[in-house]
C-alpha positions as CSV (number, residue, x, y, z in Angstrom):
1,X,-36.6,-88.8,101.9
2,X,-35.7,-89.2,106.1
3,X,-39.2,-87.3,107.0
4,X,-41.2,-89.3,104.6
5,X,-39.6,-92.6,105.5
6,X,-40.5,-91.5,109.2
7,X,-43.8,-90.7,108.5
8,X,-44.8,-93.9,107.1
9,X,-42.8,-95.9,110.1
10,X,-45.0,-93.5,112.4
11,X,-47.8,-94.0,110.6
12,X,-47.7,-98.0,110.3
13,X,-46.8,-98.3,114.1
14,X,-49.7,-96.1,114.8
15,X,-52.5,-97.7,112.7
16,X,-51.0,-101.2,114.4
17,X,-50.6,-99.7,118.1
18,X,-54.7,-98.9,117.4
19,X,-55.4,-102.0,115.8
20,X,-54.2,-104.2,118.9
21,X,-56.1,-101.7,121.3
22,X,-59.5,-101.8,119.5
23,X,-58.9,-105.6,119.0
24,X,-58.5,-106.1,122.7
25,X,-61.5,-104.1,123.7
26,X,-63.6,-105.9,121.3
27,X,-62.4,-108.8,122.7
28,X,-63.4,-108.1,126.4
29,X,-66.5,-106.1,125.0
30,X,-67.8,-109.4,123.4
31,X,-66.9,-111.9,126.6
32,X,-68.9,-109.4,128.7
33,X,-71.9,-109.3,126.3
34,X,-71.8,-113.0,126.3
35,X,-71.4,-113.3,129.7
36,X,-73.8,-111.1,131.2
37,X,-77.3,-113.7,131.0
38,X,-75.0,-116.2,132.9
39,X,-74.0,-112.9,135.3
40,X,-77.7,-112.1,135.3
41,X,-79.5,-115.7,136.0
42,X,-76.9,-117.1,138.2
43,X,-75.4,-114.5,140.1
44,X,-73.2,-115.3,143.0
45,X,-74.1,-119.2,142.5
46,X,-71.0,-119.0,139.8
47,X,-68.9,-119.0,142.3
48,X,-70.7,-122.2,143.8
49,X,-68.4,-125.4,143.7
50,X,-70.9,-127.5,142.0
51,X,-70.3,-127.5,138.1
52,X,-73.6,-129.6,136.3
53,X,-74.5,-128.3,133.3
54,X,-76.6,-130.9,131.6
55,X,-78.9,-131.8,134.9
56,X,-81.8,-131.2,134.7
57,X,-81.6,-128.3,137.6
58,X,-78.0,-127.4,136.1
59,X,-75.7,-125.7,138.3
60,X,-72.9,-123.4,136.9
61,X,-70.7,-122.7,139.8
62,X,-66.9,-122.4,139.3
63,X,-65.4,-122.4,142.3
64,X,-63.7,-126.1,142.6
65,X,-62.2,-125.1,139.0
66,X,-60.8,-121.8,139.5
67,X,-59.5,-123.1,143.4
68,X,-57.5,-125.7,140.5
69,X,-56.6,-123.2,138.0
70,X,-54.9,-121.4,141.1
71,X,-53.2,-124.5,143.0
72,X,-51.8,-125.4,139.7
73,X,-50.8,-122.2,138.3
74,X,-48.9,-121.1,142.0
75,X,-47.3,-125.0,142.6
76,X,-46.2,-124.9,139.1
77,X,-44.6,-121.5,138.7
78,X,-43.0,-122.0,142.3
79,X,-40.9,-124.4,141.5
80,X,-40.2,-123.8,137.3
81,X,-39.4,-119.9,139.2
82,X,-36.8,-121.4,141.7
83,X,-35.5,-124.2,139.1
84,X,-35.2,-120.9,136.1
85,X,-33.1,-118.7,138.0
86,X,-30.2,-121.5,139.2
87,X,-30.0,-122.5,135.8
88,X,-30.2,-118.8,133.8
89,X,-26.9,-117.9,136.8
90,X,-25.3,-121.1,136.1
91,X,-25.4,-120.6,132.1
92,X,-24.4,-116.6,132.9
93,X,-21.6,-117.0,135.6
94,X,-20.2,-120.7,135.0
95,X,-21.2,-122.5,132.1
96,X,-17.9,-121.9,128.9
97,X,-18.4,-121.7,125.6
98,X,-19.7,-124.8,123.8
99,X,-21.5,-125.8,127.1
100,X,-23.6,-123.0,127.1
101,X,-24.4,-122.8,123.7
102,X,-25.6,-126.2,123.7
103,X,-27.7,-126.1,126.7
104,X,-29.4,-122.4,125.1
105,X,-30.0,-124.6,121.8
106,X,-31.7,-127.0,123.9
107,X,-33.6,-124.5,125.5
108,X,-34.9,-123.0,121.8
109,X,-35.8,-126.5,120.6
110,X,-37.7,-127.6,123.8
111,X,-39.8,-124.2,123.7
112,X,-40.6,-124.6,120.1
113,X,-42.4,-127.7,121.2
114,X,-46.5,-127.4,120.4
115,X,-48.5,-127.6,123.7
116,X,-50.6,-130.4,122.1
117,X,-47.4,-132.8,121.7
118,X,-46.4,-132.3,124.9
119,X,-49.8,-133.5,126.4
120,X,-49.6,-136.5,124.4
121,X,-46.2,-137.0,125.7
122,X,-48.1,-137.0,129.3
123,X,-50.5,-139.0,128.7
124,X,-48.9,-142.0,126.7
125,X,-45.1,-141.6,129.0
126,X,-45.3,-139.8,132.0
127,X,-49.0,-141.6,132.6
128,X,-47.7,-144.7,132.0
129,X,-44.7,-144.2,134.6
130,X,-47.1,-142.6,137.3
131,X,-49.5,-145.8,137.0
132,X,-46.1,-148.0,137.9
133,X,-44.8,-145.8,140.8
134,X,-48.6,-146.7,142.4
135,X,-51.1,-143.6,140.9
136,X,-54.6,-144.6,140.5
137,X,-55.1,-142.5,137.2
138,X,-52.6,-141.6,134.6
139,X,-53.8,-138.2,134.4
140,X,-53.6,-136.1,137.6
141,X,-52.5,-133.3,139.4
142,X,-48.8,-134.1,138.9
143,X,-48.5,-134.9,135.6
144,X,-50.2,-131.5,134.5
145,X,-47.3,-129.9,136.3
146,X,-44.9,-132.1,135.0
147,X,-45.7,-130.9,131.6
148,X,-46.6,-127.3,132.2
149,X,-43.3,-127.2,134.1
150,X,-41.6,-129.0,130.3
151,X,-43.2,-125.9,128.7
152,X,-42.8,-122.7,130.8
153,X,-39.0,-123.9,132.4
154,X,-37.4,-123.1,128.6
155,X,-39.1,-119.4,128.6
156,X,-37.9,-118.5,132.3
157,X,-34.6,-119.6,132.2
158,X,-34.0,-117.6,128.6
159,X,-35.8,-114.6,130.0
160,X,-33.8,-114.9,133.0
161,X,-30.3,-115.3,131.4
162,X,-30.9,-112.5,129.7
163,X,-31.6,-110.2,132.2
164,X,-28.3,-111.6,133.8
165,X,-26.4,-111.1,130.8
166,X,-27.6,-107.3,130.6
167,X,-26.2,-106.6,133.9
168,X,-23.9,-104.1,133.5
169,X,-20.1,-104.8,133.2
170,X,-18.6,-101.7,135.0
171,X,-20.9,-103.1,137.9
172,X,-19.7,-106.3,138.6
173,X,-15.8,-104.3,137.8
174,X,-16.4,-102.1,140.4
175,X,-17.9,-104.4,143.3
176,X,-14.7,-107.0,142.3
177,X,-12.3,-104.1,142.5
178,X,-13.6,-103.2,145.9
179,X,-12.8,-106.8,147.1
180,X,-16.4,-108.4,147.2
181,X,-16.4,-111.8,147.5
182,X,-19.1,-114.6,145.2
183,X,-22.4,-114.2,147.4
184,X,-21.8,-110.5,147.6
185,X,-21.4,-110.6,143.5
186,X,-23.9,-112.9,143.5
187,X,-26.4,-110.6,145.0
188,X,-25.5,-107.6,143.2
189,X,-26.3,-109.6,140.0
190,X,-29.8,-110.5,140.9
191,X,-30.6,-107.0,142.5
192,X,-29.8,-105.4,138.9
193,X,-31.4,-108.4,136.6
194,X,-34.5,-108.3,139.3
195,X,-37.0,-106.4,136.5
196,X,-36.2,-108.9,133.8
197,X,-36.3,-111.7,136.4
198,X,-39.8,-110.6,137.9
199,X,-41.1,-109.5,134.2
200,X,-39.9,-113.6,133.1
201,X,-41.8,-114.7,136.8
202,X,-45.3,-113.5,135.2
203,X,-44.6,-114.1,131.5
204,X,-44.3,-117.9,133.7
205,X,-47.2,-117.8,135.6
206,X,-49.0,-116.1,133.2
207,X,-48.4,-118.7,130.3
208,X,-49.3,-121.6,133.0
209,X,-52.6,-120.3,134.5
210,X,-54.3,-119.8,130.7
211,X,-52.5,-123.2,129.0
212,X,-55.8,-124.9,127.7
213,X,-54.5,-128.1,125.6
214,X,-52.2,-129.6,128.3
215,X,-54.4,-129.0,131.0
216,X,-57.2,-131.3,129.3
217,X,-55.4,-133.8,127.9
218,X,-53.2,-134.8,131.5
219,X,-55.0,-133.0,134.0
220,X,-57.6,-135.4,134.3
221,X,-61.1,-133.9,133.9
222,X,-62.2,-134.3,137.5
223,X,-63.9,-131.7,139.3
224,X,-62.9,-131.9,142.9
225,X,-60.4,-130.5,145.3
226,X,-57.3,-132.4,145.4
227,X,-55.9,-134.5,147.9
228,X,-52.7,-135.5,146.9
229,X,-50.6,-134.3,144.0
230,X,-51.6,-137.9,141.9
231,X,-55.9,-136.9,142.4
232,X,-57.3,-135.3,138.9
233,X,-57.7,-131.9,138.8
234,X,-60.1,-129.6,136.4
235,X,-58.9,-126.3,135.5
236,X,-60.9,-123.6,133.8
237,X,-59.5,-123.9,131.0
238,X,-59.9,-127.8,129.8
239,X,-63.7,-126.9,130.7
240,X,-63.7,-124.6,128.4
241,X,-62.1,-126.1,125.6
242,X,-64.0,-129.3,126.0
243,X,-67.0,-127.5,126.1
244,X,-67.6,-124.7,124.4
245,X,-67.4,-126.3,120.7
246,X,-70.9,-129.0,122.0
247,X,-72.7,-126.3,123.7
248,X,-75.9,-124.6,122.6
249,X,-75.3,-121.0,121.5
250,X,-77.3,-118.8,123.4
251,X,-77.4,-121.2,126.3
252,X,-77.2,-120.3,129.8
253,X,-74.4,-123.3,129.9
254,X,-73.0,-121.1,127.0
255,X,-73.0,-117.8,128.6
256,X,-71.2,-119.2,131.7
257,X,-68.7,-120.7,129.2
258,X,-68.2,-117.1,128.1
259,X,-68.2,-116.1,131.7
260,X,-64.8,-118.4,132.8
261,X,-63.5,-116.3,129.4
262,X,-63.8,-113.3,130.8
263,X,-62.8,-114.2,134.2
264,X,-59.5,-115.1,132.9
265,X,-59.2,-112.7,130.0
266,X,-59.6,-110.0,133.5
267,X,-57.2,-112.3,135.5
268,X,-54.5,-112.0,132.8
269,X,-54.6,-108.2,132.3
270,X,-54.6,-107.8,136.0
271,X,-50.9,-110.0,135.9
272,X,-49.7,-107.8,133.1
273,X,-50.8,-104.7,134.9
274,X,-48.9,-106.2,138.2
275,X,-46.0,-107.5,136.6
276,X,-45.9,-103.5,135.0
277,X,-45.9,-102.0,138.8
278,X,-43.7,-104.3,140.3
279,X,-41.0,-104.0,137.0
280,X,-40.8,-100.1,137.6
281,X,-41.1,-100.7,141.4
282,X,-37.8,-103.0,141.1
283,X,-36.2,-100.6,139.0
284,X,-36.7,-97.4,141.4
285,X,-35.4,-99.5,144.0
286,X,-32.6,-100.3,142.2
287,X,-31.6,-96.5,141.2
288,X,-32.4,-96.3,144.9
Protein backbone atom coordinates (compact mmCIF):
# COMPACT_ATOMS: atom_id res chain seq x y z
CA UNK A 1 0.00 0.00 0.00
CA UNK A 2 3.32 2.47 1.03
CA UNK A 3 4.95 1.93 -2.64
CA UNK A 4 1.65 2.55 -4.37
CA UNK A 5 0.74 5.50 -2.26
CA UNK A 6 4.46 6.75 -3.24
CA UNK A 7 4.04 6.17 -6.61
CA UNK A 8 1.04 8.15 -7.16
CA UNK A 9 2.65 11.21 -4.76
CA UNK A 10 5.69 10.84 -7.30
CA UNK A 11 3.77 10.64 -10.01
CA UNK A 12 1.25 13.78 -9.22
CA UNK A 13 4.33 15.97 -8.26
CA UNK A 14 5.96 14.90 -11.41
CA UNK A 15 3.16 15.52 -13.95
CA UNK A 16 2.78 19.09 -11.88
CA UNK A 17 6.67 19.89 -11.70
CA UNK A 18 6.34 19.44 -15.85
CA UNK A 19 3.22 21.16 -16.13
CA UNK A 20 4.69 24.51 -14.49
CA UNK A 21 7.97 24.07 -16.66
CA UNK A 22 6.15 23.72 -20.04
CA UNK A 23 3.74 26.43 -18.88
CA UNK A 24 6.58 28.83 -18.33
CA UNK A 25 8.34 28.15 -21.54
CA UNK A 26 5.12 28.62 -23.43
CA UNK A 27 4.80 31.62 -21.77
CA UNK A 28 8.20 33.21 -22.79
CA UNK A 29 7.99 31.23 -26.14
CA UNK A 30 4.72 33.28 -26.94
CA UNK A 31 6.14 36.93 -25.58
CA UNK A 32 9.11 36.41 -27.95
CA UNK A 33 6.94 35.41 -30.99
CA UNK A 34 4.93 38.46 -30.27
CA UNK A 35 7.60 40.49 -29.71
CA UNK A 36 9.91 39.81 -32.39
CA UNK A 37 8.10 42.40 -35.43
CA UNK A 38 8.49 45.13 -32.72
CA UNK A 39 12.39 43.65 -32.26
CA UNK A 40 12.57 43.50 -35.96
CA UNK A 41 11.02 47.08 -37.16
CA UNK A 42 12.29 49.02 -34.39
CA UNK A 43 15.46 47.76 -33.26
CA UNK A 44 17.59 49.64 -30.86
CA UNK A 45 14.94 52.73 -31.12
CA UNK A 46 13.10 50.62 -28.22
CA UNK A 47 15.30 51.71 -26.05
CA UNK A 48 14.70 55.44 -27.31
CA UNK A 49 13.04 57.68 -24.52
CA UNK A 50 10.21 58.84 -26.66
CA UNK A 51 7.02 56.62 -26.15
CA UNK A 52 4.21 57.87 -29.13
CA UNK A 53 2.36 55.25 -30.27
CA UNK A 54 -0.68 56.73 -31.99
CA UNK A 55 1.48 59.68 -34.00
CA UNK A 56 1.43 59.54 -37.03
CA UNK A 57 5.47 58.65 -37.22
CA UNK A 58 4.92 56.54 -33.84
CA UNK A 59 7.79 55.99 -31.74
CA UNK A 60 8.12 52.95 -29.38
CA UNK A 61 11.05 53.59 -27.32
CA UNK A 62 10.99 52.58 -23.64
CA UNK A 63 13.66 53.94 -22.10
CA UNK A 64 12.02 56.88 -19.75
CA UNK A 65 9.62 53.93 -18.57
CA UNK A 66 12.00 51.31 -17.71
CA UNK A 67 14.62 54.25 -16.06
CA UNK A 68 10.88 54.60 -13.80
CA UNK A 69 10.21 50.99 -13.31
CA UNK A 70 13.94 50.96 -11.87
CA UNK A 71 13.93 54.32 -9.68
CA UNK A 72 10.76 53.00 -8.18
CA UNK A 73 11.39 49.50 -7.72
CA UNK A 74 15.24 50.26 -6.02
CA UNK A 75 13.71 53.62 -3.79
CA UNK A 76 10.96 51.41 -2.75
CA UNK A 77 12.56 48.17 -1.73
CA UNK A 78 15.45 50.33 -0.05
CA UNK A 79 13.52 51.59 2.45
CA UNK A 80 10.42 48.64 2.92
CA UNK A 81 14.19 46.42 3.18
CA UNK A 82 15.66 48.64 6.01
CA UNK A 83 12.05 49.37 7.65
CA UNK A 84 11.37 44.95 7.37
CA UNK A 85 14.30 43.82 9.16
CA UNK A 86 13.99 46.41 12.51
CA UNK A 87 10.53 45.29 12.76
CA UNK A 88 10.92 41.20 11.89
CA UNK A 89 14.16 41.63 15.07
CA UNK A 90 11.93 43.59 17.14
CA UNK A 91 8.86 41.02 16.84
CA UNK A 92 11.78 38.05 17.22
CA UNK A 93 14.00 39.39 20.17
CA UNK A 94 11.53 41.94 22.06
CA UNK A 95 8.10 41.95 21.31
CA UNK A 96 5.96 39.27 24.38
CA UNK A 97 3.26 37.42 23.81
CA UNK A 98 0.03 39.12 22.97
CA UNK A 99 2.07 42.00 21.47
CA UNK A 100 3.48 39.98 18.97
CA UNK A 101 0.67 38.17 18.00
CA UNK A 102 -1.29 41.10 17.38
CA UNK A 103 1.15 42.91 15.39
CA UNK A 104 1.75 39.28 13.03
CA UNK A 105 -2.30 39.39 12.79
CA UNK A 106 -1.93 42.77 11.49
CA UNK A 107 0.64 41.83 9.25
CA UNK A 108 -1.72 38.75 7.66
CA UNK A 109 -4.68 41.15 7.29
CA UNK A 110 -2.74 44.09 5.68
CA UNK A 111 -1.14 41.53 3.09
CA UNK A 112 -4.36 40.00 2.27
CA UNK A 113 -5.35 43.46 1.02
CA UNK A 114 -6.09 43.41 -3.11
CA UNK A 115 -3.58 45.61 -4.98
CA UNK A 116 -6.58 47.40 -6.64
CA UNK A 117 -7.99 48.63 -3.08
CA UNK A 118 -4.97 49.88 -2.08
CA UNK A 119 -4.61 52.16 -5.29
CA UNK A 120 -7.87 53.54 -4.59
CA UNK A 121 -6.83 54.09 -1.20
CA UNK A 122 -3.96 56.34 -2.98
CA UNK A 123 -5.73 58.00 -4.98
CA UNK A 124 -8.92 59.18 -3.04
CA UNK A 125 -6.54 59.55 0.70
CA UNK A 126 -3.02 59.77 0.33
CA UNK A 127 -3.72 62.11 -3.02
CA UNK A 128 -5.85 64.11 -1.21
CA UNK A 129 -3.20 64.69 1.66
CA UNK A 130 -0.21 65.20 -0.92
CA UNK A 131 -2.35 68.02 -2.71
CA UNK A 132 -2.57 69.91 0.97
CA UNK A 133 1.11 69.39 2.04
CA UNK A 134 1.74 71.58 -1.57
CA UNK A 135 1.97 68.56 -4.55
CA UNK A 136 0.84 69.68 -7.85
CA UNK A 137 -0.81 66.26 -8.80
CA UNK A 138 -2.30 63.74 -6.47
CA UNK A 139 -0.72 60.99 -8.30
CA UNK A 140 3.09 60.97 -8.27
CA UNK A 141 6.15 59.49 -7.68
CA UNK A 142 5.56 59.31 -3.88
CA UNK A 143 2.47 58.11 -3.50
CA UNK A 144 3.27 54.99 -5.75
CA UNK A 145 5.83 54.24 -3.10
CA UNK A 146 3.68 54.93 -0.44
CA UNK A 147 1.40 52.24 -1.52
CA UNK A 148 3.82 49.77 -2.93
CA UNK A 149 5.65 50.21 0.37
CA UNK A 150 1.68 49.34 2.25
CA UNK A 151 1.90 46.14 0.08
CA UNK A 152 5.38 44.59 0.07
CA UNK A 153 6.37 45.94 3.97
CA UNK A 154 3.75 43.00 5.36
CA UNK A 155 5.58 40.17 3.10
CA UNK A 156 9.33 41.22 4.26
CA UNK A 157 8.81 41.58 7.66
CA UNK A 158 6.99 37.92 7.84
CA UNK A 159 9.60 36.49 5.66
CA UNK A 160 12.04 38.07 7.75
CA UNK A 161 10.81 37.04 11.14
CA UNK A 162 10.80 33.84 10.07
CA UNK A 163 14.14 33.42 9.11
CA UNK A 164 14.89 34.96 12.61
CA UNK A 165 12.81 32.65 14.31
CA UNK A 166 14.63 29.57 12.50
CA UNK A 167 17.85 30.55 13.93
CA UNK A 168 19.05 27.96 15.76
CA UNK A 169 18.71 27.80 19.61
CA UNK A 170 21.95 26.07 20.61
CA UNK A 171 23.50 29.09 18.69
CA UNK A 172 22.42 31.90 20.40
CA UNK A 173 23.12 29.33 23.86
CA UNK A 174 26.45 29.03 22.98
CA UNK A 175 27.55 32.70 21.92
CA UNK A 176 25.53 33.79 25.52
CA UNK A 177 27.39 31.19 27.45
CA UNK A 178 30.65 32.48 26.02
CA UNK A 179 29.72 35.95 27.47
CA UNK A 180 28.69 37.85 24.15
CA UNK A 181 27.07 40.88 24.74
CA UNK A 182 23.45 42.33 22.46
CA UNK A 183 25.34 43.72 19.23
CA UNK A 184 27.49 40.62 19.19
CA UNK A 185 24.07 38.45 19.55
CA UNK A 186 22.61 40.71 17.37
CA UNK A 187 25.04 39.97 14.59
CA UNK A 188 25.18 36.41 14.95
CA UNK A 189 21.41 36.39 14.44
CA UNK A 190 21.40 38.18 11.18
CA UNK A 191 24.54 36.23 9.82
CA UNK A 192 22.51 32.87 10.30
CA UNK A 193 18.80 34.33 9.17
CA UNK A 194 20.93 36.12 6.15
CA UNK A 195 19.47 33.44 3.31
CA UNK A 196 15.91 33.92 4.44
CA UNK A 197 16.57 37.63 4.84
CA UNK A 198 18.14 38.10 1.18
CA UNK A 199 15.57 35.36 -0.34
CA UNK A 200 12.48 37.98 1.48
CA UNK A 201 14.87 41.13 -0.16
CA UNK A 202 13.94 39.82 -3.79
CA UNK A 203 10.59 38.18 -3.16
CA UNK A 204 10.34 42.42 -2.19
CA UNK A 205 11.78 43.86 -5.02
CA UNK A 206 10.57 41.37 -7.11
CA UNK A 207 6.79 41.88 -6.13
CA UNK A 208 7.43 45.93 -6.50
CA UNK A 209 9.14 46.06 -9.91
CA UNK A 210 6.13 43.84 -11.81
CA UNK A 211 3.01 45.49 -9.49
CA UNK A 212 0.72 46.67 -12.56
CA UNK A 213 -2.72 47.96 -10.72
CA UNK A 214 -1.06 50.35 -8.21
CA UNK A 215 1.31 51.64 -10.37
CA UNK A 216 -1.50 53.04 -12.81
CA UNK A 217 -3.88 54.04 -10.67
CA UNK A 218 -1.26 56.54 -8.22
CA UNK A 219 1.71 56.68 -10.24
CA UNK A 220 0.42 59.22 -12.50
CA UNK A 221 0.66 58.24 -16.11
CA UNK A 222 3.43 60.71 -17.14
CA UNK A 223 6.23 59.80 -19.16
CA UNK A 224 9.18 61.77 -18.03
CA UNK A 225 12.18 61.56 -15.79
CA UNK A 226 11.40 62.74 -12.37
CA UNK A 227 12.44 65.58 -10.62
CA UNK A 228 11.25 65.41 -7.31
CA UNK A 229 9.58 62.55 -5.52
CA UNK A 230 5.90 64.51 -5.94
CA UNK A 231 6.52 64.53 -10.34
CA UNK A 232 4.39 61.59 -12.06
CA UNK A 233 6.06 58.78 -13.04
CA UNK A 234 5.15 55.92 -15.77
CA UNK A 235 6.32 52.48 -15.18
CA UNK A 236 6.14 49.67 -17.59
CA UNK A 237 3.74 48.18 -16.23
CA UNK A 238 0.65 50.78 -16.09
CA UNK A 239 1.63 51.08 -19.88
CA UNK A 240 0.95 47.95 -20.35
CA UNK A 241 -2.10 47.40 -18.61
CA UNK A 242 -3.60 50.55 -19.99
CA UNK A 243 -2.81 49.60 -23.21
CA UNK A 244 -2.65 46.41 -24.25
CA UNK A 245 -6.64 45.71 -23.86
CA UNK A 246 -7.29 49.13 -26.86
CA UNK A 247 -4.49 48.08 -29.11
CA UNK A 248 -4.73 46.60 -32.57
CA UNK A 249 -3.63 42.94 -32.52
CA UNK A 250 -1.00 42.46 -34.83
CA UNK A 251 0.12 46.05 -34.45
CA UNK A 252 3.51 47.18 -34.32
CA UNK A 253 2.13 49.27 -31.11
CA UNK A 254 1.06 45.69 -30.07
CA UNK A 255 4.13 43.81 -30.66
CA UNK A 256 6.14 46.45 -28.49
CA UNK A 257 3.37 45.94 -25.93
CA UNK A 258 4.46 42.20 -26.01
CA UNK A 259 7.98 43.44 -26.11
CA UNK A 260 7.89 45.36 -22.35
CA UNK A 261 6.31 41.68 -21.44
CA UNK A 262 9.13 39.95 -22.24
CA UNK A 263 11.51 42.44 -20.95
CA UNK A 264 10.15 42.01 -17.63
CA UNK A 265 9.04 38.32 -17.76
CA UNK A 266 13.41 38.09 -18.57
CA UNK A 267 14.03 40.78 -15.73
CA UNK A 268 12.04 38.61 -13.17
CA UNK A 269 13.72 35.18 -13.95
CA UNK A 270 17.04 36.94 -13.85
CA UNK A 271 16.02 38.09 -9.91
CA UNK A 272 14.94 34.62 -9.12
CA UNK A 273 18.09 33.22 -10.66
CA UNK A 274 20.20 35.94 -8.46
CA UNK A 275 18.27 35.70 -5.48
CA UNK A 276 19.09 31.53 -5.98
CA UNK A 277 23.11 32.37 -6.20
CA UNK A 278 23.30 34.75 -3.58
CA UNK A 279 20.87 32.31 -1.07
CA UNK A 280 23.52 29.36 -1.50
CA UNK A 281 26.32 31.99 -1.58
CA UNK A 282 25.03 33.25 2.06
CA UNK A 283 24.73 29.94 3.16
CA UNK A 284 28.50 28.63 2.21
CA UNK A 285 29.55 31.54 3.96
CA UNK A 286 27.76 30.88 6.77
CA UNK A 287 29.14 27.07 7.15
CA UNK A 288 32.25 29.02 6.36
Amino acid sequence: MKDSLTIFFVFVVSVAAMTVAAALFGIVFFLSLESTTAIKEVGLKLFSPNWYPVWSEPEFGIRTMLLNTLLLTLWTSLWVWFIGIICAFYLHRFAKGKEKEFMLRILEYVSSIPSVVLGFFGVVVVGSMLLKFGSWTAQNFLNASIMLAVLTLPFMISLAYQSFEKVPREVIEGCVSLGAKDLHLMYVEIRHALPGIVNAMMVVFNRIFGETMIVLMVAGGANILPKSFLDPVRPLTAALGSEIGEVEVGSLHYSSLFFIGFLLLIGSLLLNLLTNYFVRKTERWIKG
